[in-house]
C-alpha positions in Angstrom: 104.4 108.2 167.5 105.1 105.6 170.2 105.2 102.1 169.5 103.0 99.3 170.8 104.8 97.6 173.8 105.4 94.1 171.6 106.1 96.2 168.6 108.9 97.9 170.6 110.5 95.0 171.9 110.5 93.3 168.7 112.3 96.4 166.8 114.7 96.7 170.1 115.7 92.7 169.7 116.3 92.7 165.9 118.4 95.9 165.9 120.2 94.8 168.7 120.5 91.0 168.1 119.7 90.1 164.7 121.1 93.0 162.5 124.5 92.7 164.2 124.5 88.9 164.2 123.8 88.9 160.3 126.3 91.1 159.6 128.8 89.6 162.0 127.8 86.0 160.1 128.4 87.7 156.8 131.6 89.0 157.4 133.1 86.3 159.0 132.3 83.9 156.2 132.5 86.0 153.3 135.5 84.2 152.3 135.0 81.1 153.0 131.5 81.0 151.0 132.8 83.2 148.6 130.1 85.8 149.3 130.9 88.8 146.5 128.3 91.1 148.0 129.2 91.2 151.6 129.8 94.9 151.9 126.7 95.8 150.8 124.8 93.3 152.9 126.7 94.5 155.9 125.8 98.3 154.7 122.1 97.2 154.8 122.1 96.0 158.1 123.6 99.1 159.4 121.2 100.9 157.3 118.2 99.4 158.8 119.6 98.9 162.1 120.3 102.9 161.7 116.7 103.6 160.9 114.8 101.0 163.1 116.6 102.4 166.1 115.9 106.1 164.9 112.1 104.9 165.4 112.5 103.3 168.1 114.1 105.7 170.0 111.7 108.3 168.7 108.7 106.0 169.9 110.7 105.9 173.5 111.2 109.5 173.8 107.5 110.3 172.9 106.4 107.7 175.7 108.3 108.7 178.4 107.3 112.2 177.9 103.5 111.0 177.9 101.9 110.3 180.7 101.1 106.6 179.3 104.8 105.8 180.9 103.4 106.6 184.7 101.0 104.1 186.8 99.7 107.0 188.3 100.6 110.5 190.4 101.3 111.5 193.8 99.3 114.7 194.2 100.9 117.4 196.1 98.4 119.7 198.1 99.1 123.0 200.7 95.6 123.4 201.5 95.9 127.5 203.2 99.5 127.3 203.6 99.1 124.7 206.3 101.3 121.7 206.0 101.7 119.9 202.4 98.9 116.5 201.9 100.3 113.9 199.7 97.8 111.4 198.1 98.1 108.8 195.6 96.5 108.0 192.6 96.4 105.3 190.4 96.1 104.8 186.4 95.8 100.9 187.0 93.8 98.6 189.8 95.9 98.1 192.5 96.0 94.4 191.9 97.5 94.6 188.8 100.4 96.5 190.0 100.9 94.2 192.4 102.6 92.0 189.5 105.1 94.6 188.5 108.6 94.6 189.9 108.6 98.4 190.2 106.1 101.4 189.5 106.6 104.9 188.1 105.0 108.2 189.8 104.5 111.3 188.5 104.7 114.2 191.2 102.0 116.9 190.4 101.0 119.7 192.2 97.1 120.2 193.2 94.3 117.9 192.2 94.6 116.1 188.9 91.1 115.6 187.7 88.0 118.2 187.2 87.0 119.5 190.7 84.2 117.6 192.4 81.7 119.8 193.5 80.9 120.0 197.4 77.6 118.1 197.9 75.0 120.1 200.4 
């Protein structure tokens, strides 16, 4: 399972931010409002912030172990043990990488795609 990119962020702010800031809120004013359930509203939040970062981490591991997490590969060749070709390809058009602050290879060895057969 890996989460959509907004759905990710979203889960990664609210365990983060929001879970921590209610429970925070509640214990600090628990007295002062006279709040009689405060324990077990703070044991939600560290039940939910418990389980929503289970997923997400789960959805992070599964992504960075897919190739979905690499812009493309830099394909490693020794064509008859003469000295090694490195080419690159891309999963995206160059122009839209050209937004990104950084980019993420993957090294592979040999050609990446089905073999292209040699035209006469």
């Amino acid at each position: 399972m890996v989460l959509p990119q907004k759905y990710y962020d979203f889960v990664k702010w609210f365990v983060g931010i929001v879970l921590p800031a209610i429970s925070a809120a509640v214990f600090s004013l628990q007295e002062t409002f006279n709040i009689d359930n405060a324990e077990q509203i703070m044991g939600v939040c560290a039940v939910l912030a418990t389980f929503l970062g289970a997923i997400a981490g789960i959805s992070s591991r599964n992504f960075n172990r897919s190739d979905a997490a690499y812009d493309g590969y830099v394909v490693v060749t020794n064509p008859d043990d003469g000295p090694k070709n490195f080419s690159l390809e891309l999963n995206k058009e160059p122009a839209d990488l050209e937004a990104q602050t950084s980019i993420r290879m993957k090294v592979v060895e040999g050609p990446t795609g089905p073999p292209v057969d040699d035209v006469a």
